[in-house]
C-alpha positions in Angstrom: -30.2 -7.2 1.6 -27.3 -6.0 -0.5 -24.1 -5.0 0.9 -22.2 -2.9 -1.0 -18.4 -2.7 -0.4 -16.7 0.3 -1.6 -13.0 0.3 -3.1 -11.3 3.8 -3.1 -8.5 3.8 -5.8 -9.8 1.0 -7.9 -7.3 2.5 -10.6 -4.5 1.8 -8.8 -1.9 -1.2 -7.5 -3.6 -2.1 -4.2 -7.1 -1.3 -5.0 -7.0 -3.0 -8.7 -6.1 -6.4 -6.4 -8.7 -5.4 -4.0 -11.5 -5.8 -6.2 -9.9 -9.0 -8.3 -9.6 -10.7 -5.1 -13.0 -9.7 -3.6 -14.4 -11.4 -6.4 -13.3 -14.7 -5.0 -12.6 -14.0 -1.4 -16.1 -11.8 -0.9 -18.5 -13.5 -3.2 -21.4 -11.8 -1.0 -20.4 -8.6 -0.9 -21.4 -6.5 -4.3 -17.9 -4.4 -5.1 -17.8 -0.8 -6.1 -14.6 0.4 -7.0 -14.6 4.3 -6.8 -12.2 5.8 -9.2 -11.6 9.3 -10.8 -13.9 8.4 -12.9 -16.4 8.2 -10.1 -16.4 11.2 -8.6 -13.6 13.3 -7.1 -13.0 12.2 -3.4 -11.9 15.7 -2.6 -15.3 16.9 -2.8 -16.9 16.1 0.6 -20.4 17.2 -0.8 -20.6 14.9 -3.0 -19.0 11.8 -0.9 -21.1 12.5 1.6 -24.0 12.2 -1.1 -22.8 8.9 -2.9 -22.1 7.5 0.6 -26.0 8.4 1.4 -27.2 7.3 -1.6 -25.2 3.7 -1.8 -25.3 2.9 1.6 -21.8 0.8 1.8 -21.5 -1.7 4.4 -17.7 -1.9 4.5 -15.4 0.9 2.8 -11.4 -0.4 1.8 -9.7 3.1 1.4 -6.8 2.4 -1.0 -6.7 6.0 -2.4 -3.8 8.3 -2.0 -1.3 11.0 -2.8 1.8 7.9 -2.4 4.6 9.5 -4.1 7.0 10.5 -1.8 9.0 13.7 -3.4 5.4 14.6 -4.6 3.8 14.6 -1.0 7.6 16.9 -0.4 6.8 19.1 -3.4 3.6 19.9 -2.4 2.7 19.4 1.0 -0.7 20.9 1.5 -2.0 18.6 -1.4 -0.8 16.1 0.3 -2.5 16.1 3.5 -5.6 17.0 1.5 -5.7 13.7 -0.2 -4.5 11.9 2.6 -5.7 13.2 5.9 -8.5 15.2 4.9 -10.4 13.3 2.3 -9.9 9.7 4.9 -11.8 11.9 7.5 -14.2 12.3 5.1 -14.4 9.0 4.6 -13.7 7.6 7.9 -16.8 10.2 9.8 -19.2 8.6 7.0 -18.2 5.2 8.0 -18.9 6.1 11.4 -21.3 3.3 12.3 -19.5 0.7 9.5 -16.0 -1.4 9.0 -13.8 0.8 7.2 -10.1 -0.3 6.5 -7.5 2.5 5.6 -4.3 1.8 3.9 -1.2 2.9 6.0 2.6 2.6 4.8 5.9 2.2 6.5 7.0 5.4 5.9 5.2 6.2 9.4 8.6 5.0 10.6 11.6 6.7 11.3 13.6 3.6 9.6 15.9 3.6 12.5 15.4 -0.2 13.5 13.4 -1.9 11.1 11.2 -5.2 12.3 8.4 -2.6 13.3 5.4 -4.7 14.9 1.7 -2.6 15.8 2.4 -1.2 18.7 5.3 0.7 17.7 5.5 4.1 17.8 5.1 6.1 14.6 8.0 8.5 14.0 7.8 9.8 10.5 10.4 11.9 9.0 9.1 12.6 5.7 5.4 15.1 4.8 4.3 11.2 3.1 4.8 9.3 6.3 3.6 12.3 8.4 0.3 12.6 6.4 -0.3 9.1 7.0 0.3 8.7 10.6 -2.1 11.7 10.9 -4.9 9.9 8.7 -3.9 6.6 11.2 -4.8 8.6 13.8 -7.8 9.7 13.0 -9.3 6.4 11.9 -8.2 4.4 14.6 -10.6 6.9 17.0 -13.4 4.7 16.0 -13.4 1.4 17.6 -15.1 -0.6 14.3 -12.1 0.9 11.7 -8.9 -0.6 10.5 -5.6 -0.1 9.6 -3.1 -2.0 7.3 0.6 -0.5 7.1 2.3 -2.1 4.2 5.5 -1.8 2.4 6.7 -1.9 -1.3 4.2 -3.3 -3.6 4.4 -4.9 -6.7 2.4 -6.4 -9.3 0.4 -5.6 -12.5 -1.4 -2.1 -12.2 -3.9 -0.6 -14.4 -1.8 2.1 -16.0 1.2 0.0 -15.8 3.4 2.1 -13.5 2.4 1.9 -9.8 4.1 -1.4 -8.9 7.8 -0.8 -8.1 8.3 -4.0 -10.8 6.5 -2.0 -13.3 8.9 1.1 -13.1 12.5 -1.3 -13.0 11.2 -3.1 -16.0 10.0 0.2 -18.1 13.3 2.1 -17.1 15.4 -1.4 -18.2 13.6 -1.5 -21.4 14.6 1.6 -22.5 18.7 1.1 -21.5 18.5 2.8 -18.1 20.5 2.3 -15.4 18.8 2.0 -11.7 20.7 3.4 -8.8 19.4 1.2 -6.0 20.7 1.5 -2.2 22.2 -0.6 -0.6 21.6 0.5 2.9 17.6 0.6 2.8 15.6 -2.1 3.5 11.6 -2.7 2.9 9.8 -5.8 3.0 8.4 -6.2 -1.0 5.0 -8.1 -1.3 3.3 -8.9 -4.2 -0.2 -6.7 -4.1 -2.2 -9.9 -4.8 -1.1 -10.9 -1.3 -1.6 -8.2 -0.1 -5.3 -7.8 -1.1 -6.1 -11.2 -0.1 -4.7 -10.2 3.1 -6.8 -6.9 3.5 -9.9 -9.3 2.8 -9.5 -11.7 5.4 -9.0 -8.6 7.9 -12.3 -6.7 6.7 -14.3 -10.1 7.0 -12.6 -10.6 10.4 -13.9 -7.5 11.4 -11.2 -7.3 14.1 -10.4 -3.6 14.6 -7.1 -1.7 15.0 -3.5 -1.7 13.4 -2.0 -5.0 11.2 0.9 -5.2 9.2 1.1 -6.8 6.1 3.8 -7.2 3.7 6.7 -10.1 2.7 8.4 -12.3 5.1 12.1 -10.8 3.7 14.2 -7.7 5.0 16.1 -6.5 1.3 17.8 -3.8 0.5 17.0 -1.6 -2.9 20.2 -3.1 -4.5 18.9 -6.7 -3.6 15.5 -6.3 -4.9 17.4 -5.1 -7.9 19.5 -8.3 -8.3 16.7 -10.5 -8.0 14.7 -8.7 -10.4 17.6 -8.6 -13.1 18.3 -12.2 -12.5 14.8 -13.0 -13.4 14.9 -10.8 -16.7 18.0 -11.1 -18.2 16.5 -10.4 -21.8 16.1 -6.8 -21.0 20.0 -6.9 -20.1 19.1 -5.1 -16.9 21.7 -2.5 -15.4 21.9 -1.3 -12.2 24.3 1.0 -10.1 24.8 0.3 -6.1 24.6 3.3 -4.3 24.0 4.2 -0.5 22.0 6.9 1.6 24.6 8.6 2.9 25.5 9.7 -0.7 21.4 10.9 -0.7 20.7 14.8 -0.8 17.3 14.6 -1.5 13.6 14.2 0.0 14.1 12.1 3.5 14.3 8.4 3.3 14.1 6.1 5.9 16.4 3.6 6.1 14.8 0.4 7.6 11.2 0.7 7.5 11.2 -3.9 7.3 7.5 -4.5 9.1 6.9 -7.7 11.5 4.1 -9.5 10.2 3.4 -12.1 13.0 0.0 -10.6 14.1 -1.6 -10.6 10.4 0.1 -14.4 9.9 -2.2 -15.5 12.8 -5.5 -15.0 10.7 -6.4 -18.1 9.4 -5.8 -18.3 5.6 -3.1 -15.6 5.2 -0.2 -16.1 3.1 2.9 -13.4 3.0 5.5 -15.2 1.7 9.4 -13.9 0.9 9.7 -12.0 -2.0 12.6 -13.9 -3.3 11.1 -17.6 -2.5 7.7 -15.6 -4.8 9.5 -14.3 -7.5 11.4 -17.8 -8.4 8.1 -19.6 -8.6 6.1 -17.4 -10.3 6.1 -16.9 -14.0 7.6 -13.6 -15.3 4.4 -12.7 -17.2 2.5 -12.3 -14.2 4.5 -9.5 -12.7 
């Protein structure tokens, strides 16, 4: 018998990884990665039809509305692509795996070094719209939730990883304004798919974070980066939150990744420890 795993937002960062690294990581599972292209995810109708029809045995839900002064600008759309097309999703998947992608922003940012079990306190419609989608998947005692933080890699249209965006905005002269008072925990998203793999095969349900092993701040990620490309003569401003006027930011949203490093064969190493070995043409 087949078993067909389905991919939500195969045209983006996390889901383009997804499928790469099912191909090695899941060699008996037969990938569909759902796109645009697809169908639209926001019609339950036909969802509910392609889910019939296919039959997946696991669904990795990587599709969102993640841009955070979008989700402000707009925030009925918002929890329509987030919250009401995952319980779509997640009440099809009633009786299978199904792994939802979470993000930090479900924290207030007030303490950083977050494990599971702490409590979700968003302050922006982003974070708020994912904590209510969290909610609603963890009901179901077979589904699973990854929170992760800043992602970076090589995306399909070549602006979803936050590497992608420096480089582009460097190549064209501009200067970055990067805080230096808020902290994430960057991963590279092939790590983070390889990561999301080993939990879907586990089968283990509830809440795991998973992202890099390093508390930075904007302005740090920022150095690193323009140390690595100094060809594009990268410029940067250092700048701080309490300067900010705009959409809410939280300002220590670092995740603790000790429960995810105890499945066997994960790897989440420190961004900065990555990024020297690594050669610049992959990210």
């Amino acid at each position: 018998m087949i078993s067909i795993a389905w991919v939500t937002g195969a045209g983006g960062l996390i889901g383009s990884h997804i499928v790469q690294a099912g191909r090695a990581l899941a060699p008996t599972w037969t990938l569909a990665p759902i796109t645009r292209a697809h169908f639209d995810l926001a019609d339950f109708r036909a969802v509910r039809g392609a889910f019939h029809s296919a039959k997946p045995g696991l669904v990795i839900h990587c599709a969102a509305m993640s841009r955070s002064p979008a989700c402000e600008a707009d925030p009925k759309e918002a929890r329509r692509q987030n919250v009401e097309i995952t319980r779509c999703l997640a009440e099809a998947a009633a009786d299978i795996p199904f792994l939802f992608f979470s993000t930090d922003q479900v924290f207030d940012g007030r303490t950083g070094d977050y494990d599971e079990d702490a409590p979700v306190n968003p302050i922006g419609v982003y974070g708020a719209t994912k904590a209510e989608a969290e909610a609603i998947v963890l009901a179901n005692p077979r589904h699973m939730v990854i929170r992760t933080s800043l992602n970076g890699g090589r995306s399909p249209t070549g602006d979803r990883g936050f590497n992608e965006q420096m480089l582009r905005a460097w190549s064209r002269g501009q200067t970055l304004n990067l805080f230096e008072d808020e902290f994430r925990s960057p991963i590279h998203a092939r790590f983070t798919a390889a990561t999301a793999w080993r939990i879907a095969l586990e089968g283990k349900a509830g809440v795991y974070h998973v992202a890099g092993a390093e508390k930075l701040s904007r302005w740090e990620i920022g150095e690193l980066m323009s140390r690595r490309w100094p060809e594009l003569k990268p410029r940067t401003r250092k700048t701080s939150l309490r300067d900010y006027s705009g959409a809410p930011r939280p300002p220590d949203t670092t995740l603790n990744i000790a429960k995810a490093l105890r499945l066997p064969g994960v790897e989440l190493p420190r961004f900065s420890d990555w990024l020297r070995g690594e050669p610049p043409g992959s990210f």
